[in-house]
C-alpha positions as CSV (number, residue, x, y, z in Angstrom):
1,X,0.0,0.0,0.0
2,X,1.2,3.3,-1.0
3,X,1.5,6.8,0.9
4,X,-1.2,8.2,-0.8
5,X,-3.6,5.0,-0.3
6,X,-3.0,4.5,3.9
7,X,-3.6,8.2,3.7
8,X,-6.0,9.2,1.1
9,X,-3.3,12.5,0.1
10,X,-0.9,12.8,-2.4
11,X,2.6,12.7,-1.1
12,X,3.2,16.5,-1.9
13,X,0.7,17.8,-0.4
14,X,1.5,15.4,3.0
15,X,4.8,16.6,2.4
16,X,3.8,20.2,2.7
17,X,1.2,20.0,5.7
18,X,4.5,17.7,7.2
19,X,6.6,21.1,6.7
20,X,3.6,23.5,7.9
21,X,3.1,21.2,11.2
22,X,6.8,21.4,12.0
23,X,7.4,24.9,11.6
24,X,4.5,25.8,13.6
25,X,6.2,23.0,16.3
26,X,9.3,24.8,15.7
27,X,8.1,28.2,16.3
28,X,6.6,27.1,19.8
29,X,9.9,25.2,21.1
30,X,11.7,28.6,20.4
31,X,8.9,30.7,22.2
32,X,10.2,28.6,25.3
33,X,13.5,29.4,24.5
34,X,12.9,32.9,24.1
35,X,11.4,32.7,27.7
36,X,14.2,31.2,29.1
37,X,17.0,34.5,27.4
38,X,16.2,36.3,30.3
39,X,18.1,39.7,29.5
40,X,20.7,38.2,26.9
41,X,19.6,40.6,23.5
42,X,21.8,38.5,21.6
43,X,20.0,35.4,22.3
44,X,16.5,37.2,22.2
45,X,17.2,38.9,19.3
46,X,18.6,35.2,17.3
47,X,15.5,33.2,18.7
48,X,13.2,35.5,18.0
49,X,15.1,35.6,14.1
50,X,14.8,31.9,14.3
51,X,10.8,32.0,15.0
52,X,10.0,34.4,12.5
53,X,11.8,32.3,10.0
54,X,9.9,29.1,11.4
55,X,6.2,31.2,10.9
56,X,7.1,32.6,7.2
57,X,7.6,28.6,6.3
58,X,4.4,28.2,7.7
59,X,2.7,30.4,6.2
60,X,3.9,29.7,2.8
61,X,3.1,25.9,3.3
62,X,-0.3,27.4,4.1
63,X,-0.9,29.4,1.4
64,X,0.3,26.0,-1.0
65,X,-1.9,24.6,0.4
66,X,-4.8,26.7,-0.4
67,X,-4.5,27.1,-3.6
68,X,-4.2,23.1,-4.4
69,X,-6.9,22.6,-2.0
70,X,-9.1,25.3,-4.2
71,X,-7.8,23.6,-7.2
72,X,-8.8,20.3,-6.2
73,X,-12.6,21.6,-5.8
């Protein structure tokens, strides 16, 4: 059994809700460590760098996956 058949999506677009799911994971394990800088701005400003980054991949996985899901329709 294929991917696709155990779970009725296409491999690209698991791929891409696989990549939204673990940039948003990603963004939350850095809010922790952004909680735990304390007063080091070097280390608040790279996490926080780090999060954004994480957030822009999920929204671009999201916005993929829009316009395939509109497509599909």
């Amino acid at each position: 059994m294929s991917d696709q058949q155990a779970t009725g999506t296409s491999d690209p677009t698991y791929n891409v809700i696989s990549v939204v799911y673990h940039a948003l994971q990603g963004a939350e394990t850095i809010q922790t460590y952004l909680d735990d800088s304390g007063v080091d701005d070097e280390l608040k400003t790279f996490f926080q760098q780090v999060q954004q980054g994480y957030r822009r991949a999920a929204d671009m996985g999201k916005a993929i996956l829009v316009q395939r899901i509109e497509h599909e329709h």
